[in-house]
VOGU-3710 file (C-alpha; in Angstrom, 3 decimals, decimal comma):
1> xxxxxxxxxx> 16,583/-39,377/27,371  18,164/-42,546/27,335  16,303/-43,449/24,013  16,809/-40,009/22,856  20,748/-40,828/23,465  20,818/-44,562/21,627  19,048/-43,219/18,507  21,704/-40,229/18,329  24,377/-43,034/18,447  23,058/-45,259/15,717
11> xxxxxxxxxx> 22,059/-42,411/13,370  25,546/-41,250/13,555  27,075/-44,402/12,468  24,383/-44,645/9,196  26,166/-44,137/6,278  23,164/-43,311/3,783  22,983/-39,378/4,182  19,263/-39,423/3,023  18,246/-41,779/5,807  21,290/-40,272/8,332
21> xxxxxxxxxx> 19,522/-36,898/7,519  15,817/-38,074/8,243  16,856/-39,768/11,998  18,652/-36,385/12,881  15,813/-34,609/12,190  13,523/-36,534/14,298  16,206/-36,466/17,249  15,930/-32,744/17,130  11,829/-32,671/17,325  12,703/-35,038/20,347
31> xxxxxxxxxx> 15,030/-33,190/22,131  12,823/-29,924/21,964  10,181/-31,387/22,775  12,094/-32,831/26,208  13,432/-29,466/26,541  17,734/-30,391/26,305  18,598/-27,101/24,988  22,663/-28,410/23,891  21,231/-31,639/22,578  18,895/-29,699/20,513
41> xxxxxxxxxx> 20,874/-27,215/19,145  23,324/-29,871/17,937  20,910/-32,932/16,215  19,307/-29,343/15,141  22,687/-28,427/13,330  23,554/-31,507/12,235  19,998/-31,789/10,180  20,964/-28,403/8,491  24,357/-29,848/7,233  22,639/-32,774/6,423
51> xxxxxxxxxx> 19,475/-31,361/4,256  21,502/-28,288/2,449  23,656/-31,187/1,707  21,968/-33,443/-0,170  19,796/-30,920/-1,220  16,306/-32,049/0,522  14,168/-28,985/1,008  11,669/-30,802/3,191  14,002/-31,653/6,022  15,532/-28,610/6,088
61> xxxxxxxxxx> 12,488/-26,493/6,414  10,919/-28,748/9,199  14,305/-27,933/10,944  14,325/-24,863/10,387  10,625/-24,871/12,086  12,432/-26,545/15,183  14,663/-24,298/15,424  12,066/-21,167/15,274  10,147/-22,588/18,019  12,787/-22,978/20,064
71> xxxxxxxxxx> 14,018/-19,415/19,992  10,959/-17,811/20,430  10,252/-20,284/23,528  13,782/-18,360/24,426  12,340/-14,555/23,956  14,300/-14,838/20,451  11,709/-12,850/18,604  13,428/-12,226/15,234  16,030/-14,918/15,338  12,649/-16,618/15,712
81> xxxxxxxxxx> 11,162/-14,720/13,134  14,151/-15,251/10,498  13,322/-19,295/10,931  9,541/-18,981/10,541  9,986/-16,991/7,112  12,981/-18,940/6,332  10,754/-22,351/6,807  7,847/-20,670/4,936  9,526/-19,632/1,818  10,878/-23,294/1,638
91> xxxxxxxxxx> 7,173/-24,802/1,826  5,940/-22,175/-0,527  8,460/-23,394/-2,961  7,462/-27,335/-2,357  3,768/-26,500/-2,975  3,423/-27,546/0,453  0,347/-24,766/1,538  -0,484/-25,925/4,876  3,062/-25,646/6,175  3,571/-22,589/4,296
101> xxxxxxxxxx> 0,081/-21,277/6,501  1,192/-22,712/9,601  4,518/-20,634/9,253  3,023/-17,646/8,409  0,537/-18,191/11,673  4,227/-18,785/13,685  5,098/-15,382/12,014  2,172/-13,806/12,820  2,348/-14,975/16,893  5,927/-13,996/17,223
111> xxxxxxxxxx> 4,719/-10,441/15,552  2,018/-10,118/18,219  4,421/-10,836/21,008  6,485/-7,264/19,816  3,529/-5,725/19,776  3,277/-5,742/15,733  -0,516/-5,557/15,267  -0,561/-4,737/11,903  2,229/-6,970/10,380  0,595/-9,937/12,468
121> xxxxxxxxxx> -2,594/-9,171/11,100  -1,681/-9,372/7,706  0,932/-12,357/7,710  -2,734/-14,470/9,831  -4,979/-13,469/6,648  -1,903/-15,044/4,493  -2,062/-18,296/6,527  -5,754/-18,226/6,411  -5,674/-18,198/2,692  -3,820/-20,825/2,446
131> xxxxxxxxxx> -5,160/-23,072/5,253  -8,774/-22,718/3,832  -8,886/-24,853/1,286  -6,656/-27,765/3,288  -9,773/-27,933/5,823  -6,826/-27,193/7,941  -9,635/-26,751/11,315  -6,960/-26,451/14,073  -5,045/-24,188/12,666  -7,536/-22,200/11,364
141> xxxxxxxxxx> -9,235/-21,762/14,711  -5,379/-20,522/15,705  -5,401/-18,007/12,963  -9,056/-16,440/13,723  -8,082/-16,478/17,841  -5,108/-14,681/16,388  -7,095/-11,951/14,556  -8,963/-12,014/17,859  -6,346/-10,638/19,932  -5,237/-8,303/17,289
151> xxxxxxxxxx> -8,497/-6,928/16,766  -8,711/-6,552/20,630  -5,390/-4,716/20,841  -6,842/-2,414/18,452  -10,319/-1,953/20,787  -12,290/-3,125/17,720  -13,972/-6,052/20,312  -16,651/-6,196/18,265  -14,838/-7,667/15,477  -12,769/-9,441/17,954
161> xxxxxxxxxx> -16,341/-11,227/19,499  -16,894/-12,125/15,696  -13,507/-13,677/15,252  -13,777/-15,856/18,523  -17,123/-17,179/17,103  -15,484/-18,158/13,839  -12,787/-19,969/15,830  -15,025/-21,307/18,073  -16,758/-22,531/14,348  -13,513/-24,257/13,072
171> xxxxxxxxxx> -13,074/-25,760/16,650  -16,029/-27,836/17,102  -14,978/-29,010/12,997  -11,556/-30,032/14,793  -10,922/-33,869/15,624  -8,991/-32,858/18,486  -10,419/-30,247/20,562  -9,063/-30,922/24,265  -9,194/-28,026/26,087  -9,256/-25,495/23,863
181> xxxxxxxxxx> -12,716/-24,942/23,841  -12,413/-23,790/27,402  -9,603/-21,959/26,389  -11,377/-20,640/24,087  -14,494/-19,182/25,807  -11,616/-17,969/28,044  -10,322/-15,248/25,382  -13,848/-14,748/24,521  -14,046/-13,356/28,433  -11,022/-11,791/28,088
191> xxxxxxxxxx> -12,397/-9,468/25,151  -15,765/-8,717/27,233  -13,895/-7,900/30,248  -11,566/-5,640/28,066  -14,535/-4,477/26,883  -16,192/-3,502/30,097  -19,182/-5,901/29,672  -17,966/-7,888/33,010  -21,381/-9,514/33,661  -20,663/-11,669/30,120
201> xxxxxxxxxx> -17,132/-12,222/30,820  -18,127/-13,503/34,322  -20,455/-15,712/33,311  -18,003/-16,977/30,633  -14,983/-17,489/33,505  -17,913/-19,658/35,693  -18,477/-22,054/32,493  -14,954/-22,774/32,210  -14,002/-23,244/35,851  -17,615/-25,547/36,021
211> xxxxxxxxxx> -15,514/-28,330/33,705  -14,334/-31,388/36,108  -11,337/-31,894/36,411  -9,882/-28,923/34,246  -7,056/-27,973/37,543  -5,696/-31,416/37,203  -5,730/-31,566/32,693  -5,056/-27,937/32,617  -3,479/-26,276/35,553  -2,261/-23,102/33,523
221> xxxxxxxxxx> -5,570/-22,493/32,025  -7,659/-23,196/35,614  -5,466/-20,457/37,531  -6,001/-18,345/34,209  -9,865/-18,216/34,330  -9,884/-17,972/38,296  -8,366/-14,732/38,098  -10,065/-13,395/35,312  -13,157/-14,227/37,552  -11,729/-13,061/40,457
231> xxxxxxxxxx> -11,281/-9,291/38,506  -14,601/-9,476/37,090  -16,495/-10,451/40,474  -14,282/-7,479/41,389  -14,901/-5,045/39,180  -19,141/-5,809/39,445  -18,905/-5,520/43,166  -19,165/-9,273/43,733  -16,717/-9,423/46,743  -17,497/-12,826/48,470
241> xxxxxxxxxx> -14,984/-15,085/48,025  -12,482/-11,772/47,816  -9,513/-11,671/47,739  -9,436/-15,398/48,536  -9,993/-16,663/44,531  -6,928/-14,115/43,888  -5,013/-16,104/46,025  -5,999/-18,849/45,535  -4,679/-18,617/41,249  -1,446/-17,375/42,622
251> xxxxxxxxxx> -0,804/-20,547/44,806  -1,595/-22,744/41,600  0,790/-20,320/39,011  3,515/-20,153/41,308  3,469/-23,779/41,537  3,570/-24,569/37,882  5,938/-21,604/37,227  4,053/-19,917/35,424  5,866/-15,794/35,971  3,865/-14,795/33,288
261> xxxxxxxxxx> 0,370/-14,721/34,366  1,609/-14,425/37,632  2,468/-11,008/37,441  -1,217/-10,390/35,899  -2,960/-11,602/39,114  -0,417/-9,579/41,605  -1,593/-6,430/39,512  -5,050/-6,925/40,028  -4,984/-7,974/43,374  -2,886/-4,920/43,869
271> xxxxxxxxxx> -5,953/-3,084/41,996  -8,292/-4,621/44,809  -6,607/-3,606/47,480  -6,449/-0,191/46,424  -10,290/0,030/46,294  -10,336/-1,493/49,758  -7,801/1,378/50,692  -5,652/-1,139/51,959  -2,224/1,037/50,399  0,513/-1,600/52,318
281> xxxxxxxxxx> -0,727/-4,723/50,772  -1,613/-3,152/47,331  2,001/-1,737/46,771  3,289/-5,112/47,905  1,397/-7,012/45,313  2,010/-4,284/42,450  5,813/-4,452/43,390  5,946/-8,310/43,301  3,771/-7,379/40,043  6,276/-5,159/39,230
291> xxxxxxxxxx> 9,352/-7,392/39,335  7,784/-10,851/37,982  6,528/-8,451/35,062  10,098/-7,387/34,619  11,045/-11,718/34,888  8,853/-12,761/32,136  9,207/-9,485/29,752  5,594/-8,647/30,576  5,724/-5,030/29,276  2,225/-4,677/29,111
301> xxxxxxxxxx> 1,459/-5,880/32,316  4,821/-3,536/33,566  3,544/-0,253/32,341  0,145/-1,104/33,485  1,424/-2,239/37,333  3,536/1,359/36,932  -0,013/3,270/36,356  -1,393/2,148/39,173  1,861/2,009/41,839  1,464/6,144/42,637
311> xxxxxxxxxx> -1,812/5,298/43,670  -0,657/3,350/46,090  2,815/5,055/46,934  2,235/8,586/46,490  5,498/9,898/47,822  7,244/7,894/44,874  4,637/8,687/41,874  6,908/10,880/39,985  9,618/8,317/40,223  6,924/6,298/38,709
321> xxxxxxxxxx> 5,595/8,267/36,614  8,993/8,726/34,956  9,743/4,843/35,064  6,599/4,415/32,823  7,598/7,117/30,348  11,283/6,240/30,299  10,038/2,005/29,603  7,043/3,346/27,105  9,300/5,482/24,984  11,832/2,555/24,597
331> xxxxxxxxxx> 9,270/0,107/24,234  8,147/2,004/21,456  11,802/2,689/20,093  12,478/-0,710/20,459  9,243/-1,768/18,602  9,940/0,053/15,520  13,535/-1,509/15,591  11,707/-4,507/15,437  9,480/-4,192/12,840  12,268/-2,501/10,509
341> xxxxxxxxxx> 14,382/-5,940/11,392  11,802/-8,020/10,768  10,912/-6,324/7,226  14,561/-6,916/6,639  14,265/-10,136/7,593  11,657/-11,032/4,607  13,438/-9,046/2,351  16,577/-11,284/3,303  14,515/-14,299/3,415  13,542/-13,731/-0,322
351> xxxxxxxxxx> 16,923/-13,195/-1,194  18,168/-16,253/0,059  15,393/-18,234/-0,516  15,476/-17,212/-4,178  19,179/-17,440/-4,724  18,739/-21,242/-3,220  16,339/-21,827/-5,947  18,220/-20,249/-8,591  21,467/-22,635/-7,744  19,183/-25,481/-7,660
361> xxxxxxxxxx> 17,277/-24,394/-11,363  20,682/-24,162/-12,590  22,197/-27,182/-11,510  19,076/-28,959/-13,501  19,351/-26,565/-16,422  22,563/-26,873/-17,334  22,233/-30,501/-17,247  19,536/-30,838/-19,798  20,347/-27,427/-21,415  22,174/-28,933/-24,424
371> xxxxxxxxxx> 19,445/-31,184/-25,354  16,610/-28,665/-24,632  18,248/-26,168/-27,425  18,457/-28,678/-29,727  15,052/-30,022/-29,637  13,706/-25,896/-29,552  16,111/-25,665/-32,660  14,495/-28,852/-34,668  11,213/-27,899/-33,185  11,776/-24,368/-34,608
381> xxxxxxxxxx> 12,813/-25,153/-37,969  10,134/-28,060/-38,400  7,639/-25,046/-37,642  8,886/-22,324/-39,356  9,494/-24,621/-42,655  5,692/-25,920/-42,391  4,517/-22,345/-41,742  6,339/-20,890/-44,803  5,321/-23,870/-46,731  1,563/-23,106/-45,710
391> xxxxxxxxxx> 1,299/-19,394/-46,533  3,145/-20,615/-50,088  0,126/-23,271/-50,410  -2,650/-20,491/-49,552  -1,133/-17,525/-51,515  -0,757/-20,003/-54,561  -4,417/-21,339/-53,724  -5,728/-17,626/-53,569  -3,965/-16,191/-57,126  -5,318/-19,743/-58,777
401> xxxxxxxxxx> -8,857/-19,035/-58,075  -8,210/-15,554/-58,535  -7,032/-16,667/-62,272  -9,981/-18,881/-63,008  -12,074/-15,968/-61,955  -10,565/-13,642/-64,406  -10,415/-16,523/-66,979  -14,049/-16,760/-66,415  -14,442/-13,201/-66,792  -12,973/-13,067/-70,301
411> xxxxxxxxxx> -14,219/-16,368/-71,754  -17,391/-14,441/-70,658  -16,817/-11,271/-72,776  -15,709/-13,757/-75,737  -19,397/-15,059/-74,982  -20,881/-11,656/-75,372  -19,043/-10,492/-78,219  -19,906/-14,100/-80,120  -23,642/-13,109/-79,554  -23,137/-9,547/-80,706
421> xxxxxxxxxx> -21,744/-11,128/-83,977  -24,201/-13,434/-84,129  -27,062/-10,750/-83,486  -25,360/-8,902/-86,470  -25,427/-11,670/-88,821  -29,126/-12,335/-88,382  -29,836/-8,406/-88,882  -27,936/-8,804/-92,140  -29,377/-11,619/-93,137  -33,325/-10,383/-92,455
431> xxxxxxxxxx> -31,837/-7,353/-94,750  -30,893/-9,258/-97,612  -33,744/-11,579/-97,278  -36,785/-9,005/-96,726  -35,303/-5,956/-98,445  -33,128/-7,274/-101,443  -34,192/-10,152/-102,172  -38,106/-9,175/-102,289  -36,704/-5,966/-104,381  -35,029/-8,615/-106,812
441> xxxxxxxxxx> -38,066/-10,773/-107,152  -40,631/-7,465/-108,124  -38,011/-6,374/-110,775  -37,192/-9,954/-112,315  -41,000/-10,427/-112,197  -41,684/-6,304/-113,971  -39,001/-7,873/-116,840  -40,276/-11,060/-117,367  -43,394/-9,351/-118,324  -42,378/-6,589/-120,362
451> xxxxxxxxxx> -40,418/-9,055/-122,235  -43,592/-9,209/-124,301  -44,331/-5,847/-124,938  -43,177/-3,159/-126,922  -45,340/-0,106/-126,770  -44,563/3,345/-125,200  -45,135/1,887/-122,083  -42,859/-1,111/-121,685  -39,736/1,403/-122,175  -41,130/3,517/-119,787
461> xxxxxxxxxx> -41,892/0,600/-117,384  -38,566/-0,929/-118,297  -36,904/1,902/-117,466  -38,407/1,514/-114,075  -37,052/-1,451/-113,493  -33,403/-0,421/-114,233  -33,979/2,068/-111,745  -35,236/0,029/-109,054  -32,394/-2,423/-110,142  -29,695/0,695/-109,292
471> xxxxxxxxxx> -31,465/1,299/-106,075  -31,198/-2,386/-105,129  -27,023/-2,552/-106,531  -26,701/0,879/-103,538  -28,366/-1,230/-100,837  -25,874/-4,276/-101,860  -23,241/-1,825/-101,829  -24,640/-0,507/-98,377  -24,761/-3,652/-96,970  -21,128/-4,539/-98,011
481> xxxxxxxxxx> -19,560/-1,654/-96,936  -21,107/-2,137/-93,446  -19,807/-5,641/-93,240  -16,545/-4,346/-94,294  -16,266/-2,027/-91,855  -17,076/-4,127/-88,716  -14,074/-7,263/-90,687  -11,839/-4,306/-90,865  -12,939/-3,208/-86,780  -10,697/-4,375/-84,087
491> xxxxxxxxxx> -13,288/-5,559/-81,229  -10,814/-6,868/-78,380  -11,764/-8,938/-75,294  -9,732/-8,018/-72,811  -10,027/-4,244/-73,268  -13,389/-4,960/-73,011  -12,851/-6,799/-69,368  -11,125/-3,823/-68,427  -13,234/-1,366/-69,204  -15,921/-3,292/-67,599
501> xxxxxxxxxx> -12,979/-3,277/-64,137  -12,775/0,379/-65,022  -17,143/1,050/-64,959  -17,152/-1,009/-61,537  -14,512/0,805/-59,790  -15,933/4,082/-60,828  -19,712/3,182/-59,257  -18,828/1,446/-56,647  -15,938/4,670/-55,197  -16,929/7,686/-56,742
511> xxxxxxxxxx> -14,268/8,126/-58,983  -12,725/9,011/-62,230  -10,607/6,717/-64,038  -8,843/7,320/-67,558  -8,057/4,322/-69,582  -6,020/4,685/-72,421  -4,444/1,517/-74,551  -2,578/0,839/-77,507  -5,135/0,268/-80,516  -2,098/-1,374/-82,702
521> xxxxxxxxxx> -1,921/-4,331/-80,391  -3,909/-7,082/-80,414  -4,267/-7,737/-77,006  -6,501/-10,906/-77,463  -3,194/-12,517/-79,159  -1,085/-12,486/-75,854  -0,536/-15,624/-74,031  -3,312/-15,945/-71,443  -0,998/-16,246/-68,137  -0,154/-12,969/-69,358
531> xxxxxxxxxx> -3,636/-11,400/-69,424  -4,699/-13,531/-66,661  -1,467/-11,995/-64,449  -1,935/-8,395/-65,977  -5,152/-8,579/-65,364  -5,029/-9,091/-62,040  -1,816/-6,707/-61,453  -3,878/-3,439/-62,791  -7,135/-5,346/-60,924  -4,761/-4,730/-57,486
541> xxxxxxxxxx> -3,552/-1,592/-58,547  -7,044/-0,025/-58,897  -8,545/-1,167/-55,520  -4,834/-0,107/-53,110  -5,428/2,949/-55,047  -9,207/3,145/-53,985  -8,632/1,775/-50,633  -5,534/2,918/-49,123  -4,720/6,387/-50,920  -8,545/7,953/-51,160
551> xxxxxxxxxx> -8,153/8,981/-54,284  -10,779/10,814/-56,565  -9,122/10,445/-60,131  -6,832/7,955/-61,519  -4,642/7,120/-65,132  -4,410/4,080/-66,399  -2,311/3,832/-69,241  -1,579/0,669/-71,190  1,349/0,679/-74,166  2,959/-1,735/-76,317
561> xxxxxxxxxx> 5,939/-2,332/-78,518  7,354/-4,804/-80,612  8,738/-6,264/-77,786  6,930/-5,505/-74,440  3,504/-4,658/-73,240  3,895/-1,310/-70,423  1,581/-0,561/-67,631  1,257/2,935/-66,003  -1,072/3,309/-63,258  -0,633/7,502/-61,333
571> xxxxxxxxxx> -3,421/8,308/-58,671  -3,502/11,972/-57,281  -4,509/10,402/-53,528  -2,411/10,948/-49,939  0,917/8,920/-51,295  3,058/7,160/-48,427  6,953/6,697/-47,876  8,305/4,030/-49,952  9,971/1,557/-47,878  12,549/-1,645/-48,572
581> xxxxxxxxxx> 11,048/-3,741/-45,926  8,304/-5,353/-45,103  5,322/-5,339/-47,741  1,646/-6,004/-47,882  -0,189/-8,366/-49,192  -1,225/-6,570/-52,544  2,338/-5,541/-53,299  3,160/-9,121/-52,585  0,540/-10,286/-54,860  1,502/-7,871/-57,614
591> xxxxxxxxxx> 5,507/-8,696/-57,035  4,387/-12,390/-57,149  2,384/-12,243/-61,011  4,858/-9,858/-62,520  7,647/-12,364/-61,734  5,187/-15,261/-62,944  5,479/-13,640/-66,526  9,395/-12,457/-66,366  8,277/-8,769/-65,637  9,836/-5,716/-63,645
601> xxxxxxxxxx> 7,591/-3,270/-61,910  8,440/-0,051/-59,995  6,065/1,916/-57,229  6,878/5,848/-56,626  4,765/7,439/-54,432  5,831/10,651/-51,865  3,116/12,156/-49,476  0,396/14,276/-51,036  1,763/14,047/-54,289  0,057/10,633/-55,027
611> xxxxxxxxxx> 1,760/7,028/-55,968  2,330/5,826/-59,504  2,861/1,580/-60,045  4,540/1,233/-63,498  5,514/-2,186/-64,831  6,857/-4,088/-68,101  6,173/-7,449/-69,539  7,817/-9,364/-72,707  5,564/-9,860/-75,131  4,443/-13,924/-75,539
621> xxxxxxxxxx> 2,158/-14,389/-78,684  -0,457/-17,192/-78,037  -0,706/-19,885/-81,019  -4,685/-19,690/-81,033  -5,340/-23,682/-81,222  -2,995/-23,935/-78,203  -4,331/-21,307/-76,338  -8,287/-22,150/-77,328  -7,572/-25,872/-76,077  -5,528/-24,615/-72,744
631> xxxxxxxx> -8,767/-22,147/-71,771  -11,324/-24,955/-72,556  -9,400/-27,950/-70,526  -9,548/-24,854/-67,771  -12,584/-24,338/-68,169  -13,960/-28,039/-67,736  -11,348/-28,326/-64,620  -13,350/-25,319/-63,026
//
């Protein structure tokens, strides 16, 4: 005490409240641990000040854990109970899971001392999760002795036996085992004798009183065993040494104090003497078991010492008999109050214990809160810029190779319709070579020789010739008139393309298309971003139709001016609600090429009455050496 008192005085006079806050919470471990209630409860105080102070969650929650354990040394249950989950929620929120375990263990005890099976059961599997993977061996042999008892207030002692033997497991792991093996095989006796298997739970009593030296280390748990022996001896008909080891556990409880176990012994030496029919000194041992019962809140050991005191006071059993109702029914009553108050309790724990965090997250957010918006701001734009930027790069990458494909496409029809002239030419040229030409050559050769003759029939042959000579001026005439015809015949590329789109869209979905196109215009003369972009525009068109309005027929009409080129494009499919805001892709793409060539375009569509895109482009002429050189650099790029 003396130390105790010098260590209060200079941690008082330390001005550093960090270090002030650290010695005050030692001085209260050491004053509960001495057992100076006052001193306690003020270094106790004090560290609370101290810790909510400067804001140190540690300190404050090992207080807090003082504090528990000293009320529920003091019958405090849920003051007691309050600390624990006070103390537990503060660990939680440091991370700190063994603490947080060993609180909800404390929880769990103080819920098996109100009788509160369930709610102690559930709050030891919480610590057990948590002390499991800490190799947390003492307290986990706590937790599973714990389960123990609950199972065995719940006459599973089966389960009970298991749970011992998993204890008994984490024990011999422990570094610091003591007594508590002993104390262990103890409760393992306990749930055999409970159990009515008294042979085992004798045999269990014998090992632990065998131990030298256990009444000097461990008077409390010596007297303990002796009298469980003593009951089991008693209750297998072992009666040497009766009632003499009953006695015997009294002398050493009431010499250490100890009311609580005291009271168990009277009651079963009172439960002896009633099978010796020895009535006087069994109702003065189940009185005295009676009152030390009532001393140390024994309730259990009350209402059993009340079943068994009209046995051996018959006059009085109804008096008794109404005592035990009368204490049951409150006990009961004043169980449920408990476990309402302590559900309460955690519900005001979280409360708290969340608020406290919330003050504390807002103290650090509103310090860095101006910074932090700034930097999500810049971060933000930096994104959202390089994002847009992307989806420009990739939509412009996607319509350029979607233009060299369609450039490809018609430099390939130019290709075709080259070797169709060229085809022609040869056929023309065979003509004139085999047909005329050997026709010539007979009839210049028939002359030549007649030019010598005069008779009857020269004129006659002569006249042959002239003949043959007409024949061959019809075939020139023939010929001409056929190469006239295809000068004079407007053969056009991209039409062609198009009507190749058209035959491909028609195989490929089953439908009918109808293209129609101005045969005034020369539609190989336009600039080629415009037939590129058209192109591509009716290309679209075609396969939203095909896709997304399961269509069977569609018109595509193309018409021209002096001025403008027009596209009309109607299907007869489902049709969908025009709407302002956001668009897909393919309207994208088509809103993106018609504003490449300074177009407008319009969609109208209403449901089942099909859609119809319609759009308008100013005519560009192409200057044809231009235009050739453009689509051949283009060409060697791809």
């Amino acid at each position: 005490m003396t130390y105790l008192e010098k260590a209060k005085v200079r941690s008082s006079s330390i001005t550093n409240d960090s270090l002030k806050t650290k010695y005050f919470s030692k001085l209260s471990l050491g004053y509960l641990r001495v057992k100076d209630s006052l001193k306690f409860r003020e270094a106790n105080r004090t560290t609370l000040l101290l810790a909510k102070k400067i804001g140190d969650s540690t300190v404050r929650a090992e207080a807090l854990w003082d504090l528990a354990e000293f009320l529920r040394a003091n019958a405090l249950s849920d003051s007691a109970y309050y600390h624990f989950a006070t103390a537990q929620k503060l660990f939680n929120a440091l991370d700190e899971k063994e603490f947080s375990g060993r609180m909800l263990y404390n929880m769990a005890v103080v819920q098996l001392d109100v009788r509160d099976y369930t709610g102690s059961e559930i709050n030891t599997i919480k610590a057990i999760e948590l002390l499991k993977p800490k190799d947390a061996f003492r307290q986990l042999y706590n937790c599973y002795n714990n389960l123990a008892v609950v199972s065995q207030e719940f006459k599973n002692y089966d389960l009970a036996l298991s749970y011992h033997q998993e204890a008994l497991q984490y024990l011999q792991k422990s570094k610091s085992k003591g007594t508590l093996e002993l104390s262990a095989k103890n409760n393992v006796g306990l749930t055999y004798k409970k159990q009515g298997d008294f042979e085992a739970a004798r045999n269990l009593f014998s090992e632990v009183l065998a131990v030298d030296s256990l009444l000097l280390r461990n008077p409390k748990l010596y007297s303990t065993a002796l009298n469980n022996l003593a009951y089991s001896r008693f209750k297998l008909n072992e009666e040497s040494e009766l009632p003499e080891l009953f006695h015997k556990a009294m002398k050493i409880q009431d010499s250490i104090g100890d009311t609580f176990e005291l009271a168990h012994t009277n009651c079963n030496l009172g439960e002896y003497y009633l099978k010796q029919n020895d009535t006087v000194n069994a109702l003065a041992h189940l009185r005295r078991a009676r009152y030390l019962a009532k001393q140390s809140s024994n309730y259990s050991r009350l209402l059993e010492t009340l079943k068994l005191l009209p046995k051996a006071d018959p006059k009085s059993a109804q008096n008794y008999v109404q005592q035990y109702i009368a204490i049951n029914d409150s006990l009961q009553t004043e169980e449920r109050k408990i476990r309402n108050k302590f559900e309460r309790i955690r519900f005001e724990t979280d409360e708290v214990v969340a608020e406290n965090e919330l003050l504390a997250r807002q103290r650090q957010l509103w310090t860095g809160i101006a910074l932090t918006l700034l930097l999500l701001s810049i971060a933000a734009f930096v994104i959202i810029s390089q994002r847009i930027k992307n989806q420009k790069l990739k939509f412009q990458q996607e319509q350029q190779t979607s233009n060299q494909e369609i450039l490809d496409l018609l430099l390939s029809q130019g290709e075709k319709l080259q070797e169709g002239k060229q085809i022609e030419q040869k056929r023309i040229s065979e003509e004139l070579h085999d047909g005329v030409q050997g026709r010539l050559q007979g009839a210049r050769m028939m002359l030549l020789g007649l030019n010598k003759r005069d008779d009857d029939d020269a004129k006659s042959e002569r006249s042959r010739a002239i003949v043959m000579l007409k024949d061959i001026q019809e075939e020139v005439r023939s010929i001409s008139h056929e190469l006239s015809h295809a000068a004079y015949q407007k053969i056009h590329n991209f039409i062609l393309s198009l009507e190749d789109l058209k035959t491909t869209i028609e195989k490929s979905a089953d439908i009918t298309i109808d293209f129609n196109y101005a045969e005034h215009l020369d539609w190989d003369a336009l600039n080629s971003d415009i037939k590129i972009n058209l192109y591509r525009i009716i290309q679209e068109s075609l396969q939203n139709a095909v896709k997304h309005a399961q269509c069977t027929h569609i018109d595509l009409q193309l018409t021209a001016d002096t001025a403008t080129v027009g596209v009309r494009i109607t299907d007869n499919g489902k049709g969908f609600v025009v709407k302002k805001g956001k668009k897909g892709i393919g309207m994208r793409n088509i809103a993106s090429r018609t504003t490449k060539v300074n177009g407008t375009w319009n969609i109208e569509s209403e449901i089942g009455k099909g859609t119809t895109v319609s759009l308008t482009i100013p005519i560009i002429k192409k200057d044809t050496r231009k235009e050739a050189k453009k689509e051949s650099e283009n060409l060697q790029n791809a």
